[in-house]
KESEGU-731513 format. One record per atom (N, C-alpha, C): x negated, y negated, z negated. Coordinates in steps of 0.2 Angstrom, whole numbers, padded with zeros to 4 digits, always signed. Example, Ala and Ser with C-alpha at 12.3 -4.5 7.8 and 13.67 -1.06 7.14 Angstrom:
<pts>
-0066+0028-0039
-0062+0022-0039
-0066+0016-0039
-0064+0011-0035
-0068+0005-0036
-0064+0000-0039
</pts>
This chain:
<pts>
-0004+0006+0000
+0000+0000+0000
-0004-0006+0000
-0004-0011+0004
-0007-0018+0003
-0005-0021+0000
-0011-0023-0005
-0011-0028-0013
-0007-0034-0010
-0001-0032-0012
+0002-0040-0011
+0004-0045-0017
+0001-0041-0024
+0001-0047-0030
-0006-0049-0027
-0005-0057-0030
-0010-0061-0029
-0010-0067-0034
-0017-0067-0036
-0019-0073-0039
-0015-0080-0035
-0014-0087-0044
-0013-0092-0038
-0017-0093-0032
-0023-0094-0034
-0030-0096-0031
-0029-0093-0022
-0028-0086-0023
-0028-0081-0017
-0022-0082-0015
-0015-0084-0018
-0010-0085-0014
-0010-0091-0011
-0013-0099-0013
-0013-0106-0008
-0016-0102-0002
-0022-0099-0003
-0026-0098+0003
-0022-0095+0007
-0018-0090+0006
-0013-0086+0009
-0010-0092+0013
-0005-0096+0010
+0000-0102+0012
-0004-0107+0015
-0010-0107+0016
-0013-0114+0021
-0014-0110+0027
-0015-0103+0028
-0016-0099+0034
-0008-0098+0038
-0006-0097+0034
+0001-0097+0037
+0005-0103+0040
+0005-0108+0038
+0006-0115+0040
+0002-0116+0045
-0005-0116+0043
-0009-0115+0050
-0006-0114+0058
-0003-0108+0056
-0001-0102+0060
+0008-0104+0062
+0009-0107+0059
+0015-0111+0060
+0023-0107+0058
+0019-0103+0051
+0024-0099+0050
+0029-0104+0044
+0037-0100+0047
+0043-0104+0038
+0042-0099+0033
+0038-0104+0028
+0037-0099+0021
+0044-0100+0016
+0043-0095+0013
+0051-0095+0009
+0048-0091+0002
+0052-0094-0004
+0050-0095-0010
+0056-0091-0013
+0055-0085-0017
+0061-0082-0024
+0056-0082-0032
+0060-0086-0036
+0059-0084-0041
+0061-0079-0046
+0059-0076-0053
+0062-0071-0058
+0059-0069-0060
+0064-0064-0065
+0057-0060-0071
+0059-0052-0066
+0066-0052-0063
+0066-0046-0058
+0065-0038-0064
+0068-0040-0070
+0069-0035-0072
+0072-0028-0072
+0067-0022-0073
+0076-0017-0070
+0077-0019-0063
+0074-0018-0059
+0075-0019-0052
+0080-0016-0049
+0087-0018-0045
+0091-0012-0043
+0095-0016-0038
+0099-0014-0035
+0102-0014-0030
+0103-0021-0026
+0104-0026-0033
+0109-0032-0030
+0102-0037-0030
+0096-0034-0034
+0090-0039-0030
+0086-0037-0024
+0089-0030-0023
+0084-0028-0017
+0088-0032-0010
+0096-0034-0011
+0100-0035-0006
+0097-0043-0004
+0099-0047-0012
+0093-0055-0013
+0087-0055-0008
+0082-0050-0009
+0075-0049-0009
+0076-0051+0001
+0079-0046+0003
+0082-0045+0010
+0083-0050+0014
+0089-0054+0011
+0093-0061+0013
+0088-0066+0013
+0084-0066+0007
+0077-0073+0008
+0073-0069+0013
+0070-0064+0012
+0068-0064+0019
+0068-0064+0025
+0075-0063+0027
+0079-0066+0034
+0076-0071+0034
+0076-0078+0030
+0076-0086+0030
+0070-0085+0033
+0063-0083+0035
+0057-0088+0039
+0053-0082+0039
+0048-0082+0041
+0042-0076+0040
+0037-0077+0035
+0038-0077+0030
+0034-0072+0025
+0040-0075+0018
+0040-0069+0013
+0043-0071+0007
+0041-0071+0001
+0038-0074-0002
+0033-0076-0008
+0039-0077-0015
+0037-0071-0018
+0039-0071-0024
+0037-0073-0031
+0039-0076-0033
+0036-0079-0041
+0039-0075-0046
+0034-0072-0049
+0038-0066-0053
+0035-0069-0063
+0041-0070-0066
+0039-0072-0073
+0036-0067-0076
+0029-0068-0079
+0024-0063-0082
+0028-0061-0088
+0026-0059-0089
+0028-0055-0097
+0027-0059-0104
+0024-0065-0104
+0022-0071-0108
+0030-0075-0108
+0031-0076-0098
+0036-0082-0098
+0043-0077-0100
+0044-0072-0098
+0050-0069-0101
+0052-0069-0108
+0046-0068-0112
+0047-0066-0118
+0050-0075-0123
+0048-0076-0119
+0048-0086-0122
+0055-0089-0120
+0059-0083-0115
+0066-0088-0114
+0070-0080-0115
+0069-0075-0114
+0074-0070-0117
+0071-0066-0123
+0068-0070-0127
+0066-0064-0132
+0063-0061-0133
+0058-0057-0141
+0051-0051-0138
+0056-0044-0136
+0062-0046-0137
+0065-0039-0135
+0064-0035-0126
+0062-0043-0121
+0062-0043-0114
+0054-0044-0113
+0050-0042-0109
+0056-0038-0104
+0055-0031-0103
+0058-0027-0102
+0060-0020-0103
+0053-0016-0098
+0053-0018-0095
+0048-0014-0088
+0041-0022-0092
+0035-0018-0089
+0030-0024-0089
+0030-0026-0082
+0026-0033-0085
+0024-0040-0076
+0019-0033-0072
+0014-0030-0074
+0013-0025-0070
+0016-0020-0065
+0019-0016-0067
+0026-0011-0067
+0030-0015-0064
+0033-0021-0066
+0038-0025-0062
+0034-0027-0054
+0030-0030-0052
+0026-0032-0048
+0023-0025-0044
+0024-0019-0046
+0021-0014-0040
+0030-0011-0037
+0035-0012-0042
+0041-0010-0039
+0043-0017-0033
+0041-0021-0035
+0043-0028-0028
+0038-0025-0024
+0034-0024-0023
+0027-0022-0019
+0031-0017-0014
+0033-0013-0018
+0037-0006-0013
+0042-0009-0008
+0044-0014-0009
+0051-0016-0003
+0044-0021+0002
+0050-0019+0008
+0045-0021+0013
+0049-0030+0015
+0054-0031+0012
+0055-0037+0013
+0049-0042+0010
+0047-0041+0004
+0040-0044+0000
+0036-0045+0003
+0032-0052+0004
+0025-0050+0005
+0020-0054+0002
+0021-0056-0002
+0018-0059-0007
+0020-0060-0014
+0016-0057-0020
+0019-0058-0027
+0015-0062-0031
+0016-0067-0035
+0012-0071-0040
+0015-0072-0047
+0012-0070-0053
+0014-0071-0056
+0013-0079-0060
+0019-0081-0064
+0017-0088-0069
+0021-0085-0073
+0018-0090-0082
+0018-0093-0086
+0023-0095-0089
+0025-0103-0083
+0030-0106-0087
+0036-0103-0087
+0041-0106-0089
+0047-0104-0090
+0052-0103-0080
+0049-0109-0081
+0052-0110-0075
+0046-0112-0067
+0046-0111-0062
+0041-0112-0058
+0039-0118-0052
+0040-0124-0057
+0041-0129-0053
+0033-0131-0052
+0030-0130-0056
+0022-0133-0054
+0021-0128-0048
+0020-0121-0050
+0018-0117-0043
+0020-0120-0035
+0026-0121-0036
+0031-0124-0032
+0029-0130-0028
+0027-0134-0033
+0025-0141-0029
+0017-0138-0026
+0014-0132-0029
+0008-0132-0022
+0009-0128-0017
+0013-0123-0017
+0016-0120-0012
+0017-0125-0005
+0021-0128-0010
+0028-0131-0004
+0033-0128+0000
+0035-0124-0001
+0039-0119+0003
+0043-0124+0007
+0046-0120+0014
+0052-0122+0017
+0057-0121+0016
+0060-0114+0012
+0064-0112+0009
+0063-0110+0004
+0069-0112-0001
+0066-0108-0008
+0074-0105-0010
+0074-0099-0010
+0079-0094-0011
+0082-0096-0019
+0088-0097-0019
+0089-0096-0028
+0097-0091-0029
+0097-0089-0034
+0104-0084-0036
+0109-0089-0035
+0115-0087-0033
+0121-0091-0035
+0124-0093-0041
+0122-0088-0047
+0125-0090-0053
+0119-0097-0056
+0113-0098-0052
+0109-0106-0054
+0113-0108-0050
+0113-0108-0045
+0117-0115-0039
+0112-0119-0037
+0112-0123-0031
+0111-0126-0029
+0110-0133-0032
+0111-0135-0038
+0108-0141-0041
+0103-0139-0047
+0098-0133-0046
+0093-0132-0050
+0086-0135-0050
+0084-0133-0056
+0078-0137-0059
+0073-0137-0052
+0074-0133-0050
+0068-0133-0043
+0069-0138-0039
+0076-0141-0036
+0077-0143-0029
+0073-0148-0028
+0071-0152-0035
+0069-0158-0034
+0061-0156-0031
+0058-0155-0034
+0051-0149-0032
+0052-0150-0025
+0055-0142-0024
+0056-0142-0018
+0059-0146-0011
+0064-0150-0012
+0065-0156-0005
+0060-0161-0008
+0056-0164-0012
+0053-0166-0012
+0048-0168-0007
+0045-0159-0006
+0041-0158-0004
+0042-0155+0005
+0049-0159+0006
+0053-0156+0014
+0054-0151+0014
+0056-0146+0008
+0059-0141+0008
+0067-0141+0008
+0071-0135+0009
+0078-0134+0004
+0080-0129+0004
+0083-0131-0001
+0087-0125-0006
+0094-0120-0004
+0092-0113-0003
+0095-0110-0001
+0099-0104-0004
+0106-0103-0006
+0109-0100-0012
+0110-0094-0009
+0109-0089-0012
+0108-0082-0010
+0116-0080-0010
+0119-0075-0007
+0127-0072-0010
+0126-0070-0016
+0131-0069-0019
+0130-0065-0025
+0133-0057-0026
+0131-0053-0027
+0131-0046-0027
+0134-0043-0034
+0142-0042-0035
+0148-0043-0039
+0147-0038-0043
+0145-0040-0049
+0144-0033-0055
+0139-0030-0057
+0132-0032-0051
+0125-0027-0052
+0122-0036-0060
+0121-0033-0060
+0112-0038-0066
+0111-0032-0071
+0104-0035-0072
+0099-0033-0078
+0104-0032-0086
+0107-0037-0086
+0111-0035-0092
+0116-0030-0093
+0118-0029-0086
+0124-0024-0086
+0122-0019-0086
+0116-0018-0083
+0112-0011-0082
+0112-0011-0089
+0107-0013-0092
+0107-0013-0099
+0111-0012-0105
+0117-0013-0103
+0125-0013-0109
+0127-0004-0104
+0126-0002-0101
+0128+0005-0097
+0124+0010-0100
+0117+0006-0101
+0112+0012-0103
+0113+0012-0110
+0115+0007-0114
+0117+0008-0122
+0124+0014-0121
+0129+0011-0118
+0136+0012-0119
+0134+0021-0118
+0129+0024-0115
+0129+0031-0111
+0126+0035-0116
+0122+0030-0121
+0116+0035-0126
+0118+0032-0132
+0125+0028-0132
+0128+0030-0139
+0130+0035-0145
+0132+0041-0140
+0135+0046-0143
+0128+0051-0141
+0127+0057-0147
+0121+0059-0142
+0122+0063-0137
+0115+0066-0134
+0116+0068-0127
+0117+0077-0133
+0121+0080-0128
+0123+0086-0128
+0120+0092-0126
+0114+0096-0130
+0110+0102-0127
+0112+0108-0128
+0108+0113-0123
+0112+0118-0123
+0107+0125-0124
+0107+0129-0127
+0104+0137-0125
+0110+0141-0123
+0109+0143-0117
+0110+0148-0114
+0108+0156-0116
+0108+0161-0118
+0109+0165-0120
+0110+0172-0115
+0105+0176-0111
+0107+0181-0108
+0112+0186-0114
+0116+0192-0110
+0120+0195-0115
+0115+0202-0117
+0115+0207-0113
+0113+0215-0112
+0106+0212-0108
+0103+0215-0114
+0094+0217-0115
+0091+0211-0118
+0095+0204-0119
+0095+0200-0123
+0096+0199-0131
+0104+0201-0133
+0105+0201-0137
+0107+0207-0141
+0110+0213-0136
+0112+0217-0137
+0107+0225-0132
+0108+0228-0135
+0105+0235-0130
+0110+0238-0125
+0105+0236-0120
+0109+0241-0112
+0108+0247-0111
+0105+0250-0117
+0101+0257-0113
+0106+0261-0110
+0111+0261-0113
+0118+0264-0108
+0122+0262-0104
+0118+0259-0101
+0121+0254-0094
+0127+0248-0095
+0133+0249-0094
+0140+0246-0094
+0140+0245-0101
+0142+0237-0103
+0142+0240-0112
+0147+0237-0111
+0153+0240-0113
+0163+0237-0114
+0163+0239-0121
+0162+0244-0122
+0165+0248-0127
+0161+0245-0135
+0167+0242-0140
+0161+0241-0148
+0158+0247-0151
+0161+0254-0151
+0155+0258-0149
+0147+0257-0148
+0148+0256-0141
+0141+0257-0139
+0137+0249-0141
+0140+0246-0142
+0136+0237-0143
+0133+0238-0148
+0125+0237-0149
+0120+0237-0154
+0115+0230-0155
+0114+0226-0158
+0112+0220-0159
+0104+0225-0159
+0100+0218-0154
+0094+0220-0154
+0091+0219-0159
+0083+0222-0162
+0080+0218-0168
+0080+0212-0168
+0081+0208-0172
+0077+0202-0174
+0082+0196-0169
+0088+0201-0168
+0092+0194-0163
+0096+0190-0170
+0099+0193-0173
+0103+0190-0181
+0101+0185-0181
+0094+0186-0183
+0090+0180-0188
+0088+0175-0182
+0084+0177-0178
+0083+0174-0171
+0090+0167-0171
+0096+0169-0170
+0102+0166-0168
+0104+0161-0175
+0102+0164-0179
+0104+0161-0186
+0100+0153-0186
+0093+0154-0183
+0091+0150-0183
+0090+0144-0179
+0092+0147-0173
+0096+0144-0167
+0103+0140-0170
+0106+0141-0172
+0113+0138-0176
+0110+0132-0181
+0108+0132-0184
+0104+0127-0188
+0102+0122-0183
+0101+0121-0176
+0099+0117-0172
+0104+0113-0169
+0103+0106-0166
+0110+0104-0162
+0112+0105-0158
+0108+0113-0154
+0111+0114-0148
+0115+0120-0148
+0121+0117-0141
+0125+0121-0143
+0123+0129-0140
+0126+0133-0141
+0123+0140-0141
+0130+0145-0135
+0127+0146-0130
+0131+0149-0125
+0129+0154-0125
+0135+0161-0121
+0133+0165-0119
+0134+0166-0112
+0128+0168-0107
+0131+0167-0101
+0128+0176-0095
+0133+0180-0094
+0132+0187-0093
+0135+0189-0087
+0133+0192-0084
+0137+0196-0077
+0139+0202-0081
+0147+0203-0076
+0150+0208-0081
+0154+0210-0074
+0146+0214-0069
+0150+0217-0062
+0156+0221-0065
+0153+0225-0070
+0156+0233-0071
+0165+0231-0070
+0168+0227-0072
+0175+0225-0071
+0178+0225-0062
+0173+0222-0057
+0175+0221-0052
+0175+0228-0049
+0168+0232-0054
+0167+0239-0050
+0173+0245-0052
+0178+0242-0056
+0183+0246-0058
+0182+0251-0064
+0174+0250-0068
+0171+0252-0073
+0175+0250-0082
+0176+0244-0082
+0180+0242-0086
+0184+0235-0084
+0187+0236-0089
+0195+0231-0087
+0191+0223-0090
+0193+0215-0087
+0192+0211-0091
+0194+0209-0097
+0200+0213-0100
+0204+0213-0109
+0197+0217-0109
+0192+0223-0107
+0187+0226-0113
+0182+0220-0114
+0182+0217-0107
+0175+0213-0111
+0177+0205-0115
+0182+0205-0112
+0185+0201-0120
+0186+0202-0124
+0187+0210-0127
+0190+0211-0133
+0181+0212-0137
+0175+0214-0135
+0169+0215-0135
+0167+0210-0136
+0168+0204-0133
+0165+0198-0132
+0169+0195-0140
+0175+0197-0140
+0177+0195-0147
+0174+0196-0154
+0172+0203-0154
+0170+0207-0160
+0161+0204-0159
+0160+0203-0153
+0153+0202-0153
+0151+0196-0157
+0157+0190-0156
+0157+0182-0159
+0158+0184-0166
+0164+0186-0169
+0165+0190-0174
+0160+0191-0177
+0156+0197-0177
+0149+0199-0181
+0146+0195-0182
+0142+0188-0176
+0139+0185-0178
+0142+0178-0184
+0145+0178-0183
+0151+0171-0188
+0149+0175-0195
+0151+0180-0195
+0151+0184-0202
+0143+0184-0206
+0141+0183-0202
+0131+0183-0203
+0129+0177-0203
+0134+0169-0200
+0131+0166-0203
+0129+0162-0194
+0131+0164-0188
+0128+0163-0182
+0133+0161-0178
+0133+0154-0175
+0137+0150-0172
+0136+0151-0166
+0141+0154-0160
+0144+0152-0154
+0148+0150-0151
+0147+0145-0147
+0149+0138-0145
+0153+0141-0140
+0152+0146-0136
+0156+0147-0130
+0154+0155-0125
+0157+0157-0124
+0157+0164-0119
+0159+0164-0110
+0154+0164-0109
+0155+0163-0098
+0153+0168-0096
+0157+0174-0092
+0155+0178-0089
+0159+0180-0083
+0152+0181-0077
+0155+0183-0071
+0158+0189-0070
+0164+0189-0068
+0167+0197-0066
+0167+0199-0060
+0161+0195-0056
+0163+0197-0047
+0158+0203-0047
+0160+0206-0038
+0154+0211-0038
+0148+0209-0035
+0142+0210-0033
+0136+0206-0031
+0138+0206-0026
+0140+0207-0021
+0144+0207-0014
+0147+0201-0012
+0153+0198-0018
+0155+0193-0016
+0154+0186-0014
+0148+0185-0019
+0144+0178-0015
+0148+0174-0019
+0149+0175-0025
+0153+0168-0031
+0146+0165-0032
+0149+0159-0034
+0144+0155-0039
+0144+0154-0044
+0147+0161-0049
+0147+0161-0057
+0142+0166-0058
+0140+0170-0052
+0136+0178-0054
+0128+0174-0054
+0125+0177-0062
+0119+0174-0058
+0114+0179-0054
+0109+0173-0049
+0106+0170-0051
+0110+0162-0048
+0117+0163-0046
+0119+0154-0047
+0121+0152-0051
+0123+0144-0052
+0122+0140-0058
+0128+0141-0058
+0135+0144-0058
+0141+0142-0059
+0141+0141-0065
+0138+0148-0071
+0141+0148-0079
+0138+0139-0081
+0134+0139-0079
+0131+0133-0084
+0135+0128-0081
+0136+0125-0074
+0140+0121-0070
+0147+0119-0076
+0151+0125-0077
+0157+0126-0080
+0155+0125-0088
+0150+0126-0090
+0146+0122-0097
+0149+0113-0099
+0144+0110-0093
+0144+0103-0091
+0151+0102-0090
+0154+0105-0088
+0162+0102-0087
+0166+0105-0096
+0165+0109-0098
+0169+0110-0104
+0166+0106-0108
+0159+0105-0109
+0156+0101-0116
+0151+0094-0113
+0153+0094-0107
+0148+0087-0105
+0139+0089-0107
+0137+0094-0106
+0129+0096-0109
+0125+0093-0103
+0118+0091-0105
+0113+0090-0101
+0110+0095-0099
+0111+0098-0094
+0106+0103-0094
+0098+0101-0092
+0096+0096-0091
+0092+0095-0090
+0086+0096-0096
+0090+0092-0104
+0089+0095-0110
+0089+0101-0112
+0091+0107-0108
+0094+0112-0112
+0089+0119-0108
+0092+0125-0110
+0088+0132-0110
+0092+0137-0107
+0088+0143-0102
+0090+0149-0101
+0084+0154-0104
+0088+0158-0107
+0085+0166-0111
+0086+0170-0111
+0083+0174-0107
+0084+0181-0103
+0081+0185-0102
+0082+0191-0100
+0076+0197-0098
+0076+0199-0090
+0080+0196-0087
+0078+0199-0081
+0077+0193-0079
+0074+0192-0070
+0073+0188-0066
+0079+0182-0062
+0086+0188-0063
+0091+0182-0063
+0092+0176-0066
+0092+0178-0073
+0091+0172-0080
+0086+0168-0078
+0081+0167-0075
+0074+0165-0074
+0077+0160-0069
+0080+0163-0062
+0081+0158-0058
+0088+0155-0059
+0092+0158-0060
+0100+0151-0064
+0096+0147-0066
+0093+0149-0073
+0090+0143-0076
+0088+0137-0072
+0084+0140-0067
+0078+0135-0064
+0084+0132-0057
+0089+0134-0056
+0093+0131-0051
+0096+0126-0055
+0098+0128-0063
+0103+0122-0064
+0098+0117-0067
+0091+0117-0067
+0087+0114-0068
+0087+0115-0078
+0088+0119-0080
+0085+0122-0088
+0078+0122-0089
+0077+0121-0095
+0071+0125-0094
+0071+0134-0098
+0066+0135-0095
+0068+0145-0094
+0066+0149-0098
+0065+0156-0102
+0061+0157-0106
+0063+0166-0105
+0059+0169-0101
+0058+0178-0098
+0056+0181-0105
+0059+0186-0105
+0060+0191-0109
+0056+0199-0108
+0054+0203-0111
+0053+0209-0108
+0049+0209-0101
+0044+0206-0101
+0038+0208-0097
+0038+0201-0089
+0034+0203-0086
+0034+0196-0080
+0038+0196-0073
+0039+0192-0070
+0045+0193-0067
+0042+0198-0060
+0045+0199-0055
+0041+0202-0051
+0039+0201-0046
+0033+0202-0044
+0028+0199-0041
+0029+0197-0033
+0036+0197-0031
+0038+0193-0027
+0042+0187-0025
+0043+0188-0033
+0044+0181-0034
+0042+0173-0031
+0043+0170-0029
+0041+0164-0028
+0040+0158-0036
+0047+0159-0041
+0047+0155-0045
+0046+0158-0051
+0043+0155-0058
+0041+0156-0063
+0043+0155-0068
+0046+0156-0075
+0048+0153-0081
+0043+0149-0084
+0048+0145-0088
+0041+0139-0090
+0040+0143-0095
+0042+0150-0099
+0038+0152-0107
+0040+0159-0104
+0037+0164-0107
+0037+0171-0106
+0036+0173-0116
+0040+0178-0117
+0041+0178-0125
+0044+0187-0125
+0041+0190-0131
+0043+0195-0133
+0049+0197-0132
+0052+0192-0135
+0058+0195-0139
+0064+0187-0138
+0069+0189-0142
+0074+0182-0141
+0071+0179-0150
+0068+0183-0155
+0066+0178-0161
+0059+0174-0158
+0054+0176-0154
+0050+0172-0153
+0051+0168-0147
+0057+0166-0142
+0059+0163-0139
+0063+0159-0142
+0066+0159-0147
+0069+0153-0151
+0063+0150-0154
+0060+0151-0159
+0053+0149-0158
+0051+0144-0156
+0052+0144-0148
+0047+0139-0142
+0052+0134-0141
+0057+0137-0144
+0062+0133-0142
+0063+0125-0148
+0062+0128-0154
+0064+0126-0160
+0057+0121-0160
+0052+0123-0158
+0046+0120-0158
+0045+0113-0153
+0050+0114-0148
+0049+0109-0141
+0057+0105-0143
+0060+0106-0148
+0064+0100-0149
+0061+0092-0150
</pts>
């Protein structure tokens, strides 16, 4: 990218060359905080006005002296390499005062760009026609500013953000050794999952179960067994002291191509719609290779169980762990 911040010194030299050359320079000032939409559109409109567009960008000194040490949110560095990236810009200068009338009077601009909500009888103009320039008010762009962004991103992280573990079912928390597990019979809690989940409860995250349950579609058991299972399943763990937030399972056969079987994101997808969760905050934990990739499709972070994934895999779990107590663990550890 060409350094278009520029010292005062190195931007007159700029503006006599261009003059020279018989270019209309044009002038925007601001602290340009939070850069978003309705400055890029500003930034745009002043540079239609002439060939080249010199920005005056309030440093981090002049901000703090009219909005407070609270401003500004981004630094004058940070601020000035975001204007840098729009190609409307071609020159950035930073000042001091509050306002940029000294700059101004050595520029001279031809045009000086100002917001509609200053107007046209701002502190500049005189500066500027002074000096055979005028003052040119930009549209104004209905709703976007710095502060509103700001009152949004309060308003969003008021209440907290909502995280989640995900929870594979058979060979995670329970033993498959006998394949199809419908029946409470055969459902046997793995070692160290109790206490593992107990511990997991004691956290802010909410605590899912998310399981393919072909066997229903394959005509092996009915969806009432794996509810009534899933029920006695909740049950046990309540009675122990161990929080379940929610139960999602796919009953298609691998064949049909849903988006709830994993490895797609439907179970978590349908997460986010009943409890509004981040999953960008939140976990998948599992033993096979499917768990590994839902997670990593609904953007989770992921944690394999029972050995490495298979070596044709393309994609990798961010943690590899024993068991589900030392996967809570990594988990309890990285809050």
């Amino acid at each position: 990218m060409i350094n278009k911040l520029k010292t005062e010194k190195e931007l007159l030299n700029e503006v006599r060359r261009l003059r020279v050359e018989g270019k209309t320079i044009v002038t925007y000032n601001g602290s340009f905080d939070l850069l978003h939409a309705g400055h890029a559109r500003s930034l745009a409109e002043a540079r239609s006005l002439g060939d080249a567009l010199i920005v005056l960008l309030n440093s981090d000194k002049s901000v703090k002296s009219y909005k407070s040490s609270k401003r500004p949110i981004v630094s004058e560095s940070d601020r000035a390499t975001m204007l840098a990236s729009l190609a409307s810009v071609d020159y950035i200068c930073l000042f001091d005062e509050i306002n940029p009338k000294r700059i101004l009077n050595e520029i001279k601009p031809n045009v000086h760009a100002n917001g509609a909500d200053w107007g046209r009888d701002c502190l500049e103009r005189e500066v500027v026609e002074k000096n055979g320039g005028r003052v040119h008010i930009l549209k104004w762009t209905q709703g976007l500013s710095t502060s509103g962004l700001i009152k949004k991103i309060i308003s969003a992280y008021k209440t907290p953000v909502v995280k989640a573990v995900f929870l594979d079912r058979d060979g995670t928390i329970n033993d498959n050794g006998a394949g199809y597990v419908y029946r409470k019979a055969d459902f046997k809690f793995l070692p160290g999952v109790i206490t593992a989940m107990k511990r997991l409860s004691k956290t802010d995250y909410k605590i899912f179960i998310a399981t393919n349950q072909s066997g229903i579609s394959r005509g092996i058991c009915t969806e009432k067994d794996v509810r009534l299972l899933h029920r006695y399943m909740v049950g046990a763990l309540k009675k122990e002291g161990v929080r379940v937030d929610g139960v999602y399972y796919c009953p298609h056969h691998p064949d049909r191509g849903c988006e709830c079987r994993k490895p797609a994101p439907g179970m978590a997808f349908q997460a986010v719609k009943d409890f509004d969760v981040s999953l960008s905050g939140s976990w998948m934990v599992g033993d096979r290779d499917v768990d590994v990739l839902m997670g990593r499709e609904a953007n989770l972070k992921t944690i394999k169980l029972a050995g490495p994934m298979d070596k044709s895999s393309k994609v990798a779990p961010h943690y590899y762990a024993k068991d589900l107590r030392e996967a809570v663990g990594i988990i309890v550890k990285n809050v």
